[in-house]
N, C-alpha and C positions, 0 to 999 in steps of 0.2 A: 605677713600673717604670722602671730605666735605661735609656739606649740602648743599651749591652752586649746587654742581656737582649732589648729588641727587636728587636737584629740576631741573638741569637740565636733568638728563635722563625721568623725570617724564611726564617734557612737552616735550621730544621728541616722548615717546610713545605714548601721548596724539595728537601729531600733524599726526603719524603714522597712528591712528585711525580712525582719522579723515578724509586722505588722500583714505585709502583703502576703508571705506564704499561708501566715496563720488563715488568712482571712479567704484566701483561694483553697487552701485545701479545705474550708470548713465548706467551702461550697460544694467543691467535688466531691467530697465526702457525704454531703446534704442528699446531692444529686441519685447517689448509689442508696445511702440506705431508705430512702424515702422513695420508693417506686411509687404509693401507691400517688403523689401527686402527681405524675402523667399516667393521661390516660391510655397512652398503646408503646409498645415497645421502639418505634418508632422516635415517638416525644422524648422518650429516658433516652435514646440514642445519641440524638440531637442536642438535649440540655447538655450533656458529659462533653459531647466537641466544644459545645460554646463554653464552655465551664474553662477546660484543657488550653484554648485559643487565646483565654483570658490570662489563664495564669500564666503561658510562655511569653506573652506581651510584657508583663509584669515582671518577670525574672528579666526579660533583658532590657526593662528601663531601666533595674538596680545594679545591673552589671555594668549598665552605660555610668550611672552614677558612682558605683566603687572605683573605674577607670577614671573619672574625672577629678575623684577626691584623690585615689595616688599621686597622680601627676600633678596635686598641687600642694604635697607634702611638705615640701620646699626643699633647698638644695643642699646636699650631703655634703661637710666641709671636711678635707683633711689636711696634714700637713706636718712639715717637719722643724723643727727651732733645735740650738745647737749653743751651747758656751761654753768658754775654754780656758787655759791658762798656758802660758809660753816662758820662754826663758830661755837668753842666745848668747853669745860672747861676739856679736858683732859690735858691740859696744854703742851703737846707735841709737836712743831714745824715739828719736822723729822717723828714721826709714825704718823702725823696726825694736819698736817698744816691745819690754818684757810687759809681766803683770798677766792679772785676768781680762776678758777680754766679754763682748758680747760676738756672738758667732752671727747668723741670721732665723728670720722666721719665713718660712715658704708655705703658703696657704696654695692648695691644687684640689682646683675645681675643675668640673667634670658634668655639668646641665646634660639631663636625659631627654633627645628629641625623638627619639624613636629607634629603632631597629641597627638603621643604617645611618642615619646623618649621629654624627659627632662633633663633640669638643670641648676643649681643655684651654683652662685658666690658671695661669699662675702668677701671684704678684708676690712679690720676692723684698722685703725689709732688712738692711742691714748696715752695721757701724763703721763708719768709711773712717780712715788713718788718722783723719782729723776730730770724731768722738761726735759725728753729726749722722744723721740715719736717711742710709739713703733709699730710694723705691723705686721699684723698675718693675714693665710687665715681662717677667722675662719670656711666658710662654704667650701668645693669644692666639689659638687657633679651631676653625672649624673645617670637618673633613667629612666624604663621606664613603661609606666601605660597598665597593660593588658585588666583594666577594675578596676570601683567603687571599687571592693573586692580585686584590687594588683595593687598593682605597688611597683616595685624592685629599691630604690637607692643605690650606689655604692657611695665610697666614705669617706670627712669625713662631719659629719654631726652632729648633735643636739642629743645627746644620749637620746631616748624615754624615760624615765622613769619620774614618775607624770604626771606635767600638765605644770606647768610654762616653763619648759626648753625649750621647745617645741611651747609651744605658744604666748610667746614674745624670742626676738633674741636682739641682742646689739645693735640696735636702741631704746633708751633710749624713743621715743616718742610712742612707742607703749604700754608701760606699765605704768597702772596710777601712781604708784610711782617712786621716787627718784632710789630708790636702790632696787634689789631683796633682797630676805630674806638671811642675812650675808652665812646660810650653802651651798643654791645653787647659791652662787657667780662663775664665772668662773674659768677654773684653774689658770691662771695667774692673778686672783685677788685672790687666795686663798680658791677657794671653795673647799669643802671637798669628793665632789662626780665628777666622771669620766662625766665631761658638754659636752666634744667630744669625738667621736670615729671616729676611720677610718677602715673602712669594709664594710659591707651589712647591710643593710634596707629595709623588707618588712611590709608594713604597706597596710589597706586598712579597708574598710566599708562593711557591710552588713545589709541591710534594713529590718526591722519588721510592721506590723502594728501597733505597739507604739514606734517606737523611730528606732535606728541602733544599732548593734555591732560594735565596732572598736579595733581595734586590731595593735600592733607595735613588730617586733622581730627583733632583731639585733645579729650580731656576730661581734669581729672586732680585732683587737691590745691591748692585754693588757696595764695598764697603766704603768709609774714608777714612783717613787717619788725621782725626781730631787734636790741639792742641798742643803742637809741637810748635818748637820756635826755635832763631839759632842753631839751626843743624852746625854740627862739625863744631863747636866752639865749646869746648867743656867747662865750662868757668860761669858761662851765661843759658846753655841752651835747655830748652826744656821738652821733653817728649813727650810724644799723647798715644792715643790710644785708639783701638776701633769703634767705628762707630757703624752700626748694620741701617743706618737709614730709616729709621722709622716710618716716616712722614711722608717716602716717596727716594724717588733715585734720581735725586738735584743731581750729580753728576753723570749721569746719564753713561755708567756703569755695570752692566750687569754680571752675576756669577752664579754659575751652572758645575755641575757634578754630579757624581754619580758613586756607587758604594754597592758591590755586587759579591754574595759569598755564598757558601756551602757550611750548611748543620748537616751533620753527621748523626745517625741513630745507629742501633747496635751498640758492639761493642765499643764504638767509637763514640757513643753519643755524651753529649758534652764537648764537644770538638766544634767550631767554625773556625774555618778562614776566608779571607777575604780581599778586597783587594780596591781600590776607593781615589777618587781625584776629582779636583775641582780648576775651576781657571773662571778669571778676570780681571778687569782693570781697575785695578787699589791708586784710590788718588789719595794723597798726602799735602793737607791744605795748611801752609804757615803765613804768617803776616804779610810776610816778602816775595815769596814764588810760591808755586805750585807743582806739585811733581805729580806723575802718573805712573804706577807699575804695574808692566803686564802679568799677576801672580797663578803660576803653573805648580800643583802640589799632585805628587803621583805617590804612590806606597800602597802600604798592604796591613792586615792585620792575623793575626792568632792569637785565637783564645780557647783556651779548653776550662769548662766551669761544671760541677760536680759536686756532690754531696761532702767532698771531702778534698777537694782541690778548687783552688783560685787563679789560674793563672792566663795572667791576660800580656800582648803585648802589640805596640804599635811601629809604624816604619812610616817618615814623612822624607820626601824629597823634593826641593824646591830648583825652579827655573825660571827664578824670576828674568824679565826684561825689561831695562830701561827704559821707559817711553822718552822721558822727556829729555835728556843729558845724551843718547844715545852710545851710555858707556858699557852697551853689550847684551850679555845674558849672564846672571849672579848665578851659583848653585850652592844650597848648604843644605843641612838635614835635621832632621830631630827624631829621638825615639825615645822606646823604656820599657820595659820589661819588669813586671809585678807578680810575686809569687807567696799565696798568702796557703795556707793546711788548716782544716777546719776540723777543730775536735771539740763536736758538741758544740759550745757556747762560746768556745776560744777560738780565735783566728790568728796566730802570730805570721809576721808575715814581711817581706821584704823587699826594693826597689829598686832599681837602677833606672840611670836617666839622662839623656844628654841631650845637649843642642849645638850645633856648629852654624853661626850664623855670618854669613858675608856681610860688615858691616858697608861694601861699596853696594848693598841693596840697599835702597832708599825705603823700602818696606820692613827694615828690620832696623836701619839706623835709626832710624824716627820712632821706634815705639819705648814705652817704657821697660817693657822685658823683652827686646830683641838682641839682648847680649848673648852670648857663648854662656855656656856654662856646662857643672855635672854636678849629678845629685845622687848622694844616696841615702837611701831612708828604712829604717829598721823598725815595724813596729808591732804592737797589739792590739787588739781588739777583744773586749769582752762584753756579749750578749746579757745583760740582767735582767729581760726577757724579751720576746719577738718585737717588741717597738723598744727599746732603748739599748743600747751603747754608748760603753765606757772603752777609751783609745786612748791610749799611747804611742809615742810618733818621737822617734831623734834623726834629725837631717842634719848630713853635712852636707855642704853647698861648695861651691866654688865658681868662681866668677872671671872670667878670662879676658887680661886687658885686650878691648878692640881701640879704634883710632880715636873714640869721645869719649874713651869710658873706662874707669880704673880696675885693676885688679881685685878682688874681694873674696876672702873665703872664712866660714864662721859656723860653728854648729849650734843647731837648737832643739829647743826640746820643749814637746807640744803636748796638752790634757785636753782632752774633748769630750764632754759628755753632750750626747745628740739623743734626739726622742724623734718617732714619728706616728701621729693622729691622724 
C-alpha cells in the first residue's frame, strides 16, 4: 500500500469521526433541549441512555478503526550506508587496494506485533575485494519480552559474547571508528570468533540498588570453516572462513555460551564489567580431510561509557582441542583496549590490539585472519550532526611469521564518511 493511499485512509477515518460524533451528539443534545417531546420524565430519562449507549458503541467502533488503520501504516525503514577512501604502503593492489572505496548499506527493520512479541530484520549490501556486491541476512530474528529479566529471541542474531559485537552492528556509523578490532571482524571479513549464530537467545536485566545484573545465554548451530584447502603448504593453500550454518547444523555441532555482567549506577554509572564464554565443536571441512576442533573461549570485558568518555576493552582466551589429529589442547589469546574523549561533536580517540594465535590450532590455521598479529590505530571522529560522521583512522599493523604464513607489517590510512536513517 502507498502512502497516497495511507493518507488516504487516515482522512477517511478522520472524516468518519467527525461524522459520528457530530451526529450523536446532535441527538443527545436533541434529547435535552427538546423535553417537550416526551411525555413524563421517565421517557427523557430513557431517550438520553439510549442516546449515551449509542454514541459509546460509536466511539469504540472508530477507535477499533484508528487501531486498524495504524497498524497498517506500513513499515518504518532505517538504516545506515558508509563510503570511504584508504591509502597503505603495503604495497599490494589485490590483498589491499588504495583508492575510494564503497563501504556498505544496512537497512534495520523492526515490524511492530504488539506489546511483547518482537523483531528485527537486517539485510546487509556490500562491496567484496573483487568490486562485486555482496548480500547477507546478517540479523533475522523474532523474540518475545516476558519482562526486564527475559526476553527469548529466536533466530539468527549477534553472538553475545564481550561488548562490541553486540553493541555496534554493521552500520558503520554507530561506532566511533573506522574498522572494529581486526579479531572481532565478521565472518565474511574474516573474523576469527563465531560474530552470528542461529538458534536461541535469552538475555535480560535485574535491578539492584547500585546498578543491574545482566545476563546473555545462547545455544544455536555449530560453526564450519568454509573453503580452505592445502593446509600447511604456503605456495598452494587457501583459507576460508566461518560459516554459522544457516540452513540447519549438517554437522551436527552445537555451540552454547554465555555473557553475565554488572552496570554500575551512581557515581560509578557508566561502568560495566563482565565476564562471557562460549564452547563447541568447529569442523573445518577441505577437499581432502576433515578436521574437528573442540573451540573453549573464556575472558572478560570493561567498559566504562559516559558523556565524555569511551573506553571499552575486551580479553579472549582460547583452549582449543584437537578432535581429530589428537595433538592436545592449543592455547592463545586476543584482546584491545579503545579509548576515545568526547568533546561535543569531536571524539579523538585510540587503540590497541593484539592476537597470539597457535597456528598447531587447526581453527586458527585454516582461517583467513587467524595469523598473530598487533594493531595500533589513532583516530577521529567528527559528528556534522546526530546521523552523520566524518573519521579518520591511521593503522599500523604488523603481522607475525607463523608456520604457512609470512611476516607483514604496513600502515594505512583510512576516510570514512557514514550516515545513519
Amino acid at each position: 500500500m502507498t502512502n497516497s493511499q495511507h493518507a488516504g485512509m487516515r482522512r477517511s477515518w478522520r472524516k468518519n469521526v467527525a461524522g459520528l460524533f457530530g451526529s450523536s451528539l446532535i441527538g443527545v443534545l436533541s434529547s435535552i433541549a427538546l423535553p417537550a417531546l416526551a411525555a413524563t420524565d421517565s421517557e427523557r430519562i430513557n431517550e438520553m441512555q439510549r442516546q449515551i449507549d449509542g454514541l459509546r458503541n460509536e466511539i469504540h467502533q472508530v477507535t477499533e478503526m484508528a487501531h486498524r488503520s495504524g497498524h497498517g501504516a506500513g513499515l518504518p525503514l532505517h538504516g545506515f550506508m558508509d563510503i570511504g577512501f584508504s591509502l597503505n604502503t603495503q604495497g599490494d593492489p589485490v590483498a589491499n587496494p588504495p583508492g575510494f572505496y564503497l563501504g556498505s548499506l544496512s537497512l534495520y527493520l523492526s515490524p511492530d506485533f504488539g506489546d511483547n512479541v518482537k523483531s528485527l530484520v537486517e539485510p546487509h549490501f556490500e562491496a567484496t575485494s573483487q568490486g562485486a556486491t555482496s548480500t547477507d541476512i546478517e540479523r533475522l530474528q523474532i523474540g518475545y519480552t516476558f519482562s526486564d529479566a527475559a526476553t527469548v529471541w529466536g533466530g539468527r542474531f549477534h553472538t553475545p559474547y564481550g561488548y562490541w559485537n553486540t553493541a555496534f552492528h554493521h552500520g558503520a556509523q554507530m561506532q566511533a571508528s573506522v574498522f572494529r578490532p581486526r579479531f572481532l571482524d565478521f565472518e565474511d571479513e574474516g573474523g576469527v570468533l563465531p560474530a552470528h549464530t542461529v538458534g536461541l537467545w535469552g538475555t535480560g536485566k535485574f535491578r539492584t540498588d547500585s546498578g543491574r545484573f545482566t545476563y546473555d545465554v545462547f545455544i544455536g548451530n555449530g560453526h564450519t570453516i568454509t573453503g580452505a584447502a592445502n593446509l600447511g603448504n604456503p605456495a598452494s593453500q587457501t583459507l576460508g572462513i566461518l560459516d554459522p550454518n544457516n540452513s540447519g547444523d549438517r554437522d551436527h555441532s552445537a555451540i552454547a555460551g554465555l555473557n553475565a555482567g554488572y552496570e554500575f549506577s551512581g557515581n560509578m554509572s557508566g561502568l560495566r564489567l563482565a565476564i562471557h564464554g562460549l564452547s563447541g565443536n568447529i569442523d573445518t571441512e577441505t577437499p581432502t580431510k576433515f578436521y574437528e576442533t573442540g573451540l573453549n573461549v573464556t575472558g572478560g570485558s570493561a567498559v566504562y561509557v559516559t558523556n565524555d568518555w569511551e573506553v571499552m576493552s575486551e580479553y579472549y582466551r582460547f583452549a582449543d582441542k584437537d578432535k581429530t589429529d589428537a595433538t592436545g589442547t592449543h592455547n592463545s589469546w586476543a584482546g584491545y583496549m579503545q579509548v576515545g574523549v568526547i568533546y561535543n561533536d569531536l571524539t579523538p580517540y585510540v587503540r590497541l590490539e593484539k592476537a597470539m594465535l597457535n597456528q598447531k590450532d587447526i581453527y586458527f590455521s585454516s582461517q583467513e585472519n587467524g595469523q598473530s598479529y598487533s594493531r595500533q590505530a589513532l583516530g577521529l571522529r567528527y559528528n556534522l550532526n546526530p546521523n552523520t560522521a566524518m573519521k579518520l583512522e591511521l593503522l599500523n599493523s604488523r603481522f607475525l611469521p607463523d608456520a604457512a604464513r609470512t611476516a607483514l607489517a604496513y600502515r594505512s590510512l583510512h576516510v570514512q564518511y557514514s550516515i545513519g536513517f
